[in-house]
Structure formats: C-alpha cells, structure tokens
MITILUM-530730 format. One record per residue (C-alpha): residue number from 1; x, y, z; residue in three letters. Coordinates in Angstrom, 3 decimals, padded with zeros to 6 digits, m for minus. Example, Ala and Ser with C-alpha at 12.3 -4.5 7.8 and 13.67 -1.06 7.14 Angstrom:
     i         c1         c2         c3    aa
     1    012.300   m004.500    007.800   ALA
     2    013.670   m001.060    007.140   SER
//
This chain:
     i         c1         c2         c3    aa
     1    000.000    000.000    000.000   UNK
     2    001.389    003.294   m000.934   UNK
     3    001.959    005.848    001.762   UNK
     4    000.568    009.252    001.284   UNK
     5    002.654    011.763    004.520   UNK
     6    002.401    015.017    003.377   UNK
     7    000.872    018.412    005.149   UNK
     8    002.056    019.018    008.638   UNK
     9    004.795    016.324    008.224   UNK
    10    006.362    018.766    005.880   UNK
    11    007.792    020.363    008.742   UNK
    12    008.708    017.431    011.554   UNK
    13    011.847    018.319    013.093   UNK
    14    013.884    020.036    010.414   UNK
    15    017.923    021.690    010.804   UNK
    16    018.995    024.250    007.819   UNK
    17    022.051    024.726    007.231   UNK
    18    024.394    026.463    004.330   UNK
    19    027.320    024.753    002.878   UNK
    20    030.121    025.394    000.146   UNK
    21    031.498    022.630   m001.734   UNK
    22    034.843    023.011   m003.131   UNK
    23    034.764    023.124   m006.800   UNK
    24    031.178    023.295   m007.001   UNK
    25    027.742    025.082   m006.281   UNK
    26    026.786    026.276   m002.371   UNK
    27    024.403    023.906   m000.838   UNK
    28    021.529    024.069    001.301   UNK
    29    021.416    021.428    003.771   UNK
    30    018.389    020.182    005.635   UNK
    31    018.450    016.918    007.734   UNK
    32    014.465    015.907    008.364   UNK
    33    012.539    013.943    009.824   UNK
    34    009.813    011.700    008.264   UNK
    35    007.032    009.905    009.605   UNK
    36    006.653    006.251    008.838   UNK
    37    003.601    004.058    009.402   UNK
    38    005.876    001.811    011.514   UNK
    39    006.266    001.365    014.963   UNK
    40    008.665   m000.290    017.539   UNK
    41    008.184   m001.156    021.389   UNK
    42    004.818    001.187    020.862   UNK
    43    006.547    003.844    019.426   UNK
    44    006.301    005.957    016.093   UNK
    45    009.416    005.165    014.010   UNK
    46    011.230    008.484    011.961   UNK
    47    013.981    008.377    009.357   UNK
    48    016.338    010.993    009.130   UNK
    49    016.454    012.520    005.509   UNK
    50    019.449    014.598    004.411   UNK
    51    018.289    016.600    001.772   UNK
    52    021.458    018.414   m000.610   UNK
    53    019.352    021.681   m002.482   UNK
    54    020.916    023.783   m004.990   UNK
    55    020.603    027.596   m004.867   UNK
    56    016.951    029.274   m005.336   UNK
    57    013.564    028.494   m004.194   UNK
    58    013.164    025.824   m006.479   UNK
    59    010.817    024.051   m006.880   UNK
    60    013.306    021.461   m008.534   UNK
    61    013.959    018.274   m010.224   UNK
    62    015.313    015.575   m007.598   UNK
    63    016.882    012.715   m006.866   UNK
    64    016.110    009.884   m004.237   UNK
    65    019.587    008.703   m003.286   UNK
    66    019.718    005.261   m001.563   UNK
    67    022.705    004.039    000.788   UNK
    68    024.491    000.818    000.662   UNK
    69    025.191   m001.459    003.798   UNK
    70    027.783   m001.774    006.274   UNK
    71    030.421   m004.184    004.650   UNK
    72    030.153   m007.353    006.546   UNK
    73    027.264   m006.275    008.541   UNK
    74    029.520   m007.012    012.001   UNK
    75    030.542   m003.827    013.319   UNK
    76    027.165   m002.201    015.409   UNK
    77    029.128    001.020    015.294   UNK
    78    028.603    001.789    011.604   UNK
    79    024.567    001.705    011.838   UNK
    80    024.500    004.909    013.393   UNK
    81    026.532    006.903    010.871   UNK
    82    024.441    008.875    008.448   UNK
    83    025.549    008.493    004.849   UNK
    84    024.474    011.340    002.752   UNK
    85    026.437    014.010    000.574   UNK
    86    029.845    013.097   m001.337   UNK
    87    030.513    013.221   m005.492   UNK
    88    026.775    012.014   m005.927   UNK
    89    025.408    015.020   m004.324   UNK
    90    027.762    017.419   m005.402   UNK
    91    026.997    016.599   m009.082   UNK
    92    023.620    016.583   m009.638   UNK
    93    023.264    019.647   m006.830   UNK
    94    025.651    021.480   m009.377   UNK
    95    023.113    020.612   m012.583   UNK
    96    020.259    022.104   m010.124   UNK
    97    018.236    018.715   m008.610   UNK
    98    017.828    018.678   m004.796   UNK
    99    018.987    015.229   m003.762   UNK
   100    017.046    013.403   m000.851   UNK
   101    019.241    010.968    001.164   UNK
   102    016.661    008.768    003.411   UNK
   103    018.660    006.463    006.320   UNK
   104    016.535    003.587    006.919   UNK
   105    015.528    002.547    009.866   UNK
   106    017.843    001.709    012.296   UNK
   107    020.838    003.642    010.384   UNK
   108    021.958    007.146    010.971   UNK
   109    019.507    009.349    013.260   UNK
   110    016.656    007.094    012.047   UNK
   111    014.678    005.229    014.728   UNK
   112    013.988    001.611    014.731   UNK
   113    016.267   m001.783    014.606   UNK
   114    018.457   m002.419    011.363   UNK
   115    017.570   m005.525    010.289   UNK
   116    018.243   m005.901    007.022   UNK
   117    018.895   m009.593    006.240   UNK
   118    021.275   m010.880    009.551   UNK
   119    021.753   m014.095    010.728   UNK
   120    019.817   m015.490    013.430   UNK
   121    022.183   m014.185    015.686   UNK
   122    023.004   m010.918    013.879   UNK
   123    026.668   m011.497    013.748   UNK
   124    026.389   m010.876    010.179   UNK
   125    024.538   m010.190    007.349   UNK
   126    023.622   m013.688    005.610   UNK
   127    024.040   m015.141    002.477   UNK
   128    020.779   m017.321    003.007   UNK
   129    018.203   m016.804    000.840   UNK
   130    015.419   m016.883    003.483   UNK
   131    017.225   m014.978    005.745   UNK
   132    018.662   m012.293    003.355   UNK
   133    015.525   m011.255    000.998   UNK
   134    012.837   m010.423    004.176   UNK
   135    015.798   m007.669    004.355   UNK
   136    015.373   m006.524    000.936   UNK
   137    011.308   m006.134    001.816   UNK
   138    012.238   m003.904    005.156   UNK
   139    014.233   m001.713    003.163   UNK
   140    012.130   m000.896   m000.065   UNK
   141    009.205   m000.274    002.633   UNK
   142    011.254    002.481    004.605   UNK
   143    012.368    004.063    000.843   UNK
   144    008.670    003.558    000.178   UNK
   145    008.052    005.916    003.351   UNK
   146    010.786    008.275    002.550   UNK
   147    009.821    008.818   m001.256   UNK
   148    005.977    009.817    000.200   UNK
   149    007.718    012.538    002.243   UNK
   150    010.083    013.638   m000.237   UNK
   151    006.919    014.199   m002.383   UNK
   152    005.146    015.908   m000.589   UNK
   153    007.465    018.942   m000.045   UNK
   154    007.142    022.330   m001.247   UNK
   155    010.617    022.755   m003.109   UNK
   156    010.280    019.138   m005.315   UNK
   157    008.736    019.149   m008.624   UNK
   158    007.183    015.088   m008.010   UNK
   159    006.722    014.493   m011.741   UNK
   160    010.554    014.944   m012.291   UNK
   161    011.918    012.539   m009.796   UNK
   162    014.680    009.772   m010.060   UNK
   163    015.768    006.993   m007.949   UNK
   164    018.959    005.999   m007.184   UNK
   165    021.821    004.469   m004.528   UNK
   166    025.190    002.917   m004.553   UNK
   167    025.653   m000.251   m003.774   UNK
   168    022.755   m001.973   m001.637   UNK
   169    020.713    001.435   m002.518   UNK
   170    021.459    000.718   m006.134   UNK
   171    019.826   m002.603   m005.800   UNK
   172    017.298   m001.036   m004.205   UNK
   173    016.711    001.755   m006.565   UNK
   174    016.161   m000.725   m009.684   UNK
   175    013.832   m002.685   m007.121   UNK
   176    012.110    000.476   m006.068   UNK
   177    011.464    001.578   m009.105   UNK
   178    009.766   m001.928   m010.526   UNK
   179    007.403   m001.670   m007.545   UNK
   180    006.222    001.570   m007.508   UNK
   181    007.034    002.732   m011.458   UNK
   182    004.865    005.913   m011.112   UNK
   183    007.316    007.635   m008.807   UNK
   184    010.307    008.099   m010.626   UNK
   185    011.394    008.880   m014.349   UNK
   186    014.175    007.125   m014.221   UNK
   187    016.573    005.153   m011.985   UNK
   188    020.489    005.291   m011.881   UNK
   189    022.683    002.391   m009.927   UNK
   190    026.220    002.509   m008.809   UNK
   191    027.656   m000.933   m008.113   UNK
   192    024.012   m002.301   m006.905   UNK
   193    023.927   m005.659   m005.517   UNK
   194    022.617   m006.931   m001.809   UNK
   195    025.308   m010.051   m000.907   UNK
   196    028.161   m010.873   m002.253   UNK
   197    028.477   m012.985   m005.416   UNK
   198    031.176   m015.247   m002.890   UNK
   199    027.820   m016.762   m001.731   UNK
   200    026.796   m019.375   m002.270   UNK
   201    024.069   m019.022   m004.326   UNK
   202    024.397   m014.890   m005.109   UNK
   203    021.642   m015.785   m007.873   UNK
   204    019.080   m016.384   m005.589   UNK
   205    019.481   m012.607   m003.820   UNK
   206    021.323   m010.569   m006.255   UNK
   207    019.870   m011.586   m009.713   UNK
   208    015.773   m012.471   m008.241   UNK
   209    015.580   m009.120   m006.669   UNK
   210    017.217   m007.172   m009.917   UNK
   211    014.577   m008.828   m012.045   UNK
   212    011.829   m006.827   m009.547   UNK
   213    012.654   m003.817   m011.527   UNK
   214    011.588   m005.491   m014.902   UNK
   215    008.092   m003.493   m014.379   UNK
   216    009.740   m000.566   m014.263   UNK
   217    009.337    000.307   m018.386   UNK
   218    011.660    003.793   m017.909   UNK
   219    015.336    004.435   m018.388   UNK
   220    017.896    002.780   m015.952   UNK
   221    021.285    003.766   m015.759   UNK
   222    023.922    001.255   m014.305   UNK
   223    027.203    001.852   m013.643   UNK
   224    029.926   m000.687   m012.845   UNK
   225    034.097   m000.949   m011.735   UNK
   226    036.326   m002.931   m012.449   UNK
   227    038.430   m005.106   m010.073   UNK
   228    035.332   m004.725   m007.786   UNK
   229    035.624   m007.202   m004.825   UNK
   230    032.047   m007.535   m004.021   UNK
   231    030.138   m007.743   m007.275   UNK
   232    032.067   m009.093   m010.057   UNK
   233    031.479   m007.839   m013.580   UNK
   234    030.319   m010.797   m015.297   UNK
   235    027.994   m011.210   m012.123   UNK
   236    026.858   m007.657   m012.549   UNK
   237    026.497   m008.317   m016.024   UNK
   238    023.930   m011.138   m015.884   UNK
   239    022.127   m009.345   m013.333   UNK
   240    021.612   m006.652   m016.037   UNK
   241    020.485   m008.945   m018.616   UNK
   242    018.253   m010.730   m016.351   UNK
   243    016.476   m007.391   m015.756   UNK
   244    016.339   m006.375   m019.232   UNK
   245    014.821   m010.318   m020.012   UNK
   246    012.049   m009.380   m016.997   UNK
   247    010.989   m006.016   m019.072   UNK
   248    013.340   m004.178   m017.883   UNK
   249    015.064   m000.597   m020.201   UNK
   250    018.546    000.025   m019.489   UNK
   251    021.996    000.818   m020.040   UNK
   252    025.041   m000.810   m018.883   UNK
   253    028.239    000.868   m017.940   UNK
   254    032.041   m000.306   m016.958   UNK
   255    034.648    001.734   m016.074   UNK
   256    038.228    000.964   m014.663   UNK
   257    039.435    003.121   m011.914   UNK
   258    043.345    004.131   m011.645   UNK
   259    045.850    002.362   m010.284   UNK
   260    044.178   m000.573   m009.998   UNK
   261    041.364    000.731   m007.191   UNK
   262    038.651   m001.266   m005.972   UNK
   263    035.084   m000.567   m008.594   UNK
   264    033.581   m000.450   m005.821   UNK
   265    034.873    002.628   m004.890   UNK
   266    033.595    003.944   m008.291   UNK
   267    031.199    006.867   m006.938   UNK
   268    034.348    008.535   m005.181   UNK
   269    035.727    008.821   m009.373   UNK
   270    033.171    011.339   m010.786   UNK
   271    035.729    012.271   m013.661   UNK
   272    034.733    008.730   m015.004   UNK
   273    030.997    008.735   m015.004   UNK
   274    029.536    012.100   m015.108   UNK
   275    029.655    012.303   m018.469   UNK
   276    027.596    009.036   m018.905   UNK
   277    025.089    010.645   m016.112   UNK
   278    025.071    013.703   m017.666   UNK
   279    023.775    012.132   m021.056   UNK
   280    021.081    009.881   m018.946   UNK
   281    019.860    012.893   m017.551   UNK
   282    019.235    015.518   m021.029   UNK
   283    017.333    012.459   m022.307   UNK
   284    014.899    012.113   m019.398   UNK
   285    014.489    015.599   m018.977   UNK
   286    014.059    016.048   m023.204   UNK
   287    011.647    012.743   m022.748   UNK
   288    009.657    014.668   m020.407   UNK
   289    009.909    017.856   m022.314   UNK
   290    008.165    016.313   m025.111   UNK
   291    004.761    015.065   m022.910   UNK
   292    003.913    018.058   m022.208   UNK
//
C-alpha cells in the first residue's frame, strides 16, 4: 500500500544549514525527519532525511539517493553513521536537482532496529536466501516511506523525480522503481547488488531481486568498476540482462578506476561517469519535455 505523509509532516523536526562545496555550487542542507507508518516497542518510528538543495527556491527536479550497507554487517558502530552528501550530491546539486538521502531505519539518526537480512544471531549479514531477501522487503518499505515525504514537499517538482543508490541502494533503486514505477522517471545504480556474489548461491538474492525492476518500463542507468571485490562484472552483467529479459530498459556501464582501485569505490571517481550521467539525464528531462 502506498503511503501518502504530506501536510504538517512537511515540517517534523527540520535543521537548515548552508554549505560550500569546493569546486562546485553552495548547498543548502536540511536533515528531516519523516514519519513512517511503523512502529517499535509502541513507538512511532522516523527516518532521518538529508536533503542536498541547490541555490533558489526551487521548486526542482530531484533525486532519491539510496545508501548501501555496512560491509560485513559485524561492526554495530557503523549503523548509526548517516551516509548522505559526497561526489553524488555534489553533481547533480551542481546541474540544479535537490537530492534526498533517506537512512533507513535503524541507520543514521533514524529510529527503529536495522535488520536488514542478519543471521539469526546478527553477527552478520547472511548469504541465506530466506534470511537475506525479508531484508530486501524492510528496506524498499522504509524508501517507500521516505519517497511519500520527499513528495510531498514544497521545493520538489514530483513528476521529475529519479531513484537511485550505490551499492545496496542501487539494488534497491532498480527494485524500487519496478514496484512503484509511477514515482520516478528514471533510476540510476552505482555498483548495486545486496550479498556478495562469494555466496553461495548470489543468484538467488542478487539476480531475483534485480529482475523486480523489470516493471519498471523507464530508463535505468547502471554503472559498474572494475576489479570490484564484491560484485564481479560478469555477475553484474547477468544481473543486467536478467532485468532487461524481466521487461526491464537500461543501459550498462564499466569503467576501470586508476591504479588498480577497488570498482567499488567507483562513486568517489566522478571524472569517469559524469559524463555518462550527464547524457542519462538531457534524455529524461528532453523525454519529459516532449509530454507536455
């Protein structure tokens, strides 16, 4: 069921601030947060939202930007720090989108437990199937919470919204956007995968939840490095073409980072893909240009 939070939720708990890039446009920075229809030990659950805005009133274009995990899933201290900002914002701040970052729940200042996909004893995240995917569900329902929020505010324009994330918010993006295909004109993914393709069976979490975003009949964007130690090409590769055999409309991207660098990393290299983004972008915004 979609989640409609807009009105006096607009304004829940929100901190301006100013910033100045180097090499770039000033930002406006506002951390919010948004309601959810979740709650834990009988209380309401919020997400913090980092939102990057360009100068102006706006409204503007904008981007849903979705984080990744924690590496192993094994060190409690990394749930609690907010990712939001870098290259990702910088760049599409500096071509005039405001870019949303939503922490799900139990990450950053959000509320709630993290529990995306551990093992029974949460030592780790797992490569099990059964235990992995239920993770995948949790997250696309906080994004699901998020995106209603990041609607509903004053300074978006909600008809000229993408999706994306890097890594496990990559997956999720292409997910997302197969789900819920009205909300976004497009969806970008850096390095997206959920586990490891060392598991076992990466297949049956990696390549199943890619082929969600088959429904989703608007440009994707995915963007891949090599020498990445998580998500090998060639398993990055058929994860593509499995979405593109579910219905899926995409474009496929590799790019080798210097001196050998993990593709992981490939986010921190804008030099490499902004062109590729930049090209993504004109055509969506021509595409919607022409439906007027």
């Amino acid at each position: 069921m979609k989640v409609n939070i807009v009105g006096s939720a607009l304004v829940a708990l929100t901190l301006t601030t100013s910033l100045f890039m180097p090499c770039g446009h000033a930002q406006e920075k506002v951390v919010a947060r948004a309601p959810t229809p979740f709650t834990e030990d009988g209380k309401p659950v919020m997400l913090e939202i980092v939102i990057f805005k360009p100068p102006g009133e706006g409204p503007f274009p904008t981007v849903v930007f979705n984080h990744g995990s924690t590496g192993k899933g094994n060190d409690p201290d990394l749930f609690r720090k907010t990712q939001a900002g870098g290259p990702a914002a910088q760049f599409f701040v500096d071509r005039g989108w405001l870019v949303a970052f939503p922490q799900r729940r139990g990450r950053g200042q959000s509320d709630g437990l993290y529990d995306e996909g551990f093992e029974q004893d949460r030592s780790r995240y797992s490569c099990k199937p059964s235990l992995s995917l239920p993770g995948v569900d949790r997250a696309l329902a906080d994004i699901n919470a998020a995106v209603s929020f990041v609607k509903g505010r004053p300074d978006v324009i909600s008809s000229k919204m993408i999706i994306g994330g890097q890594s496990r918010g990559g997956l999720l993006a292409i997910a997302y956007a197969g789900a819920w295909p009205d909300d976004f004109v497009g969806a970008v993914n850096f390095v997206g995968g959920w586990m490891t393709d060392r598991c076992p069976d990466p297949q049956a979490i990696n390549t199943v939840t890619f082929r969600r975003g088959g429904a989703f009949k608007k440009p994707t964007l995915w963007l891949y490095g090599e020498n990445d130690p998580i998500y090998s090409l060639s398993h990055s590769r058929s994860n593509f073409e499995s979405f593109v055999a579910s219905g899926g409309i995409g474009t496929f991207k590799t790019y080798s980072l210097p001196n050998g660098k993990s593709g992981h990393s490939l986010i921190g290299h804008p030099n490499l893909w902004q062109k590729d983004v930049d090209t993504f972008l004109s055509g969506i915004l021509a595409d919607q240009g022409s439906k007027r």
